[in-house]
Kinemage of the C-alpha trace (Angstrom):
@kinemage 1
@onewidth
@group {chain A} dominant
@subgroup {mainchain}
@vectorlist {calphas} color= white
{ca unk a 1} P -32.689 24.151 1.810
{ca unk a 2} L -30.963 21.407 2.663
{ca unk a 3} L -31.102 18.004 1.689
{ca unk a 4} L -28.725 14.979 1.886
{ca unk a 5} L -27.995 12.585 -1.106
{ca unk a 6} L -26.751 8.813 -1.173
{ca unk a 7} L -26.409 8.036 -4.780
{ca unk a 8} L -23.089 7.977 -6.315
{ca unk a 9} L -21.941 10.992 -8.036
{ca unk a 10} L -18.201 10.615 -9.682
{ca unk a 11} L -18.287 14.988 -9.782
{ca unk a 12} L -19.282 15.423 -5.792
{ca unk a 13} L -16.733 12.395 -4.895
{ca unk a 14} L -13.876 14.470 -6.449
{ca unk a 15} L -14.796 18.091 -4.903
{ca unk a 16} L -15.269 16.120 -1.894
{ca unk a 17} L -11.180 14.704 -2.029
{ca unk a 18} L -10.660 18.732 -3.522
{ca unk a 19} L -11.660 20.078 -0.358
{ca unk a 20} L -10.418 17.827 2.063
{ca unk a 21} L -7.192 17.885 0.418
{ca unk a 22} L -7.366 21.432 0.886
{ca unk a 23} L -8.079 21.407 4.564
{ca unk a 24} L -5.442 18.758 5.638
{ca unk a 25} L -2.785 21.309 3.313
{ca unk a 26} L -4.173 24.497 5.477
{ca unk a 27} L -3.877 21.916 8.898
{ca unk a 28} L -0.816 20.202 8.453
{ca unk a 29} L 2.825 21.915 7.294
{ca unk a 30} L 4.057 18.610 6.431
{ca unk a 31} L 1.580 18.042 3.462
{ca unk a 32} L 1.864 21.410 2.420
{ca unk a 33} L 5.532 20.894 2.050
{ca unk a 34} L 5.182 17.515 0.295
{ca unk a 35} L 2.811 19.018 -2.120
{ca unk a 36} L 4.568 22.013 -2.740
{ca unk a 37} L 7.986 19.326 -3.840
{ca unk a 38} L 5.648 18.183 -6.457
{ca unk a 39} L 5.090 15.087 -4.842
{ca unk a 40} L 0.938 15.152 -5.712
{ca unk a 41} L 0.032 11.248 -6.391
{ca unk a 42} L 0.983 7.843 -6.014
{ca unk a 43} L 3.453 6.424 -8.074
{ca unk a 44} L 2.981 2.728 -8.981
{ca unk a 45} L 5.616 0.149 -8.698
{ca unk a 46} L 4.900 -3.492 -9.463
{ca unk a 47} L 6.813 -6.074 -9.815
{ca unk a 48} L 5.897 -9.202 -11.626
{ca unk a 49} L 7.468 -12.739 -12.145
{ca unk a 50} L 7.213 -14.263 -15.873
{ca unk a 51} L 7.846 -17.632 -16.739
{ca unk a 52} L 7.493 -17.740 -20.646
{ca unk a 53} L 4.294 -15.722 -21.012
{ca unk a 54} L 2.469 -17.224 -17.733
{ca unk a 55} L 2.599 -14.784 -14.783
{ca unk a 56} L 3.505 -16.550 -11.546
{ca unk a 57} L 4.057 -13.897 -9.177
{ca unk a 58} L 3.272 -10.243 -8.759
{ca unk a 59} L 3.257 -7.570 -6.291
{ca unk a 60} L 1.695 -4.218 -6.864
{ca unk a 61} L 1.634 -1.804 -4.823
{ca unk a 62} L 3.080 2.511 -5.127
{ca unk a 63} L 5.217 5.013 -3.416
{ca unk a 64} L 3.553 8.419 -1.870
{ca unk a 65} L 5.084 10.979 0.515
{ca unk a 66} L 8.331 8.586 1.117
{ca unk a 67} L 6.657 5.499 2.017
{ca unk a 68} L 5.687 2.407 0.415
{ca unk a 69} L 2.002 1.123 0.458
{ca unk a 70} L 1.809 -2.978 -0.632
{ca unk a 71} L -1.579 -3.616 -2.378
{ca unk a 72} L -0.908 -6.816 -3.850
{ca unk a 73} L 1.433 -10.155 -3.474
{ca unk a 74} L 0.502 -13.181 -4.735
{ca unk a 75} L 2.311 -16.536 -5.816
{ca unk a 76} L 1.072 -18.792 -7.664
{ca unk a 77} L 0.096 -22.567 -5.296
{ca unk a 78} L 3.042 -24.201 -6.808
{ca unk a 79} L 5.660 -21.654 -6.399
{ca unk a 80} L 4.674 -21.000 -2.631
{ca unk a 81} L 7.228 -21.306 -0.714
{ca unk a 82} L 10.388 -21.481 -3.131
{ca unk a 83} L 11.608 -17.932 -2.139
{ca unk a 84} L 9.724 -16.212 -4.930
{ca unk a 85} L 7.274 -14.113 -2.849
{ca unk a 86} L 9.996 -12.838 -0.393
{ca unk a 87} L 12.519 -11.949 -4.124
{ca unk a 88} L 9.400 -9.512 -5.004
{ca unk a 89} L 9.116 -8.220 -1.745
{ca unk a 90} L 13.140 -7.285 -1.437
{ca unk a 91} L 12.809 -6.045 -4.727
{ca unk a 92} L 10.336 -3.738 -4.474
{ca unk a 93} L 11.339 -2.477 -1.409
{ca unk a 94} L 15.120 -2.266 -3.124
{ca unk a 95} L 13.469 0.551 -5.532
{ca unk a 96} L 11.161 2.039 -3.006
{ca unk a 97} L 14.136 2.660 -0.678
{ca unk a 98} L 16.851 3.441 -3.412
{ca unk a 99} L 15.067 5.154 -6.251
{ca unk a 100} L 12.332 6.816 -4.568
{ca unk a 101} L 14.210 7.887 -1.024
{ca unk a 102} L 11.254 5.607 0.297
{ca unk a 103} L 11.723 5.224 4.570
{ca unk a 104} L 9.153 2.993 5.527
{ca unk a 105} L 6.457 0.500 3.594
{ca unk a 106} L 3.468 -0.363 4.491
{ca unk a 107} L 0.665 -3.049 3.830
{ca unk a 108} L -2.801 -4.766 5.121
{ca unk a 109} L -2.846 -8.794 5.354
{ca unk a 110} L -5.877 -10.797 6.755
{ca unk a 111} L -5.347 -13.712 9.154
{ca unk a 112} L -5.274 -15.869 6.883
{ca unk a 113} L -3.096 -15.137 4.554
{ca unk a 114} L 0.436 -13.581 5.341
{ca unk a 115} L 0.887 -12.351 8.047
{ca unk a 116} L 4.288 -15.147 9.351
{ca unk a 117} L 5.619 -14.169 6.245
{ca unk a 118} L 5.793 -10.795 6.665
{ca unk a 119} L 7.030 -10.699 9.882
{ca unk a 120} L 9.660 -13.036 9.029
{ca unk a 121} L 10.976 -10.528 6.687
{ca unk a 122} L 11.167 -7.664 9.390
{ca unk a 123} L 7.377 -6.425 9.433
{ca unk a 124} L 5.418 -5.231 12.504
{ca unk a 125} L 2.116 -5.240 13.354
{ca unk a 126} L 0.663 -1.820 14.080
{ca unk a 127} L -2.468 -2.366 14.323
{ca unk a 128} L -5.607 -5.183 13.865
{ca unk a 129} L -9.491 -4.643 13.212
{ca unk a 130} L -11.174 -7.663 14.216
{ca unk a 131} L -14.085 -8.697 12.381
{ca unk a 132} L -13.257 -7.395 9.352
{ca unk a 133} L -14.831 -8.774 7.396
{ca unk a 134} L -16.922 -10.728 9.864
{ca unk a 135} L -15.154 -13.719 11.262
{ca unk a 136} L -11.904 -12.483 10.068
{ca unk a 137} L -9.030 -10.174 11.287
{ca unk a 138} L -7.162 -7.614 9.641
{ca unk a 139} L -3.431 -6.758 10.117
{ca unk a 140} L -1.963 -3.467 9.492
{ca unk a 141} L 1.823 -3.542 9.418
{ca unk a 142} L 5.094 -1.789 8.565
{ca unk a 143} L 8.682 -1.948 8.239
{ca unk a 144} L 11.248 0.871 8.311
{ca unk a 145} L 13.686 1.172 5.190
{ca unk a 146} L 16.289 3.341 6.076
């Protein structure tokens, strides 16, 4: 019998990602091939800007499948626009592209926040989901690297 459940259950979530991973592997030659390189999970790269002990910068963000993905990059209010920001940025996208054979990175910025930035430093927008969250927009953008 059937029945459908909505509480959270860490064991179901995982079989869940188990078989979809699966499926997209059976669907799609191109993730079969990455997995079968090895190339399973994310690998983190963060960069982070130190002055004494006090952290004034940091990006995180981590490679997968030859691409970047930017979580995280924040400067501290009085370090905003010295250059600081767009150093971590290079930087990471230095390694991504020359360590890790990275061709693209990728990140998510609200309206708010970066969005001139990034562009100024050779980002596109790709794509926006107004209203997310409500009253806001969300921009989706990307840059080549090779």
């Amino acid at each position: 019998m059937l029945h459908l459940q909505t509480t959270h259950d860490p064991s179901l979530r995982a079989l869940v990602g188990e078989h979809l991973q699966r499926s997209n592997d059976e669907r799609s030659p191109i993730l079969r091939s990455i997995r079968a390189q090895g190339d399973l999970h994310e690998v983190p790269l963060d960069v982070y800007a130190l002055d004494g002990e006090e952290l004034v910068a940091g990006l995180t963000g981590a490679t997968w499948a030859r691409w970047l993905q930017i979580e995280l990059l924040w400067v501290t209010p009085e370090r905003r626009g010295s250059g600081l920001g767009g150093e971590l940025l290079a930087l990471a996208e230095q390694i991504a592209r020359d360590e890790r054979a990275c061709v693209g990175a990728r990140l998510e910025t609200w309206g708010f926040q970066a969005r001139p930035f990034y562009e100024a430093r050779g980002y596109t927008v790709f794509g926006e989901l107004a209203d997310y969250p409500p009253g806001e927009t969300e921009y989706h953008l990307a840059k080549r690297l090779d």
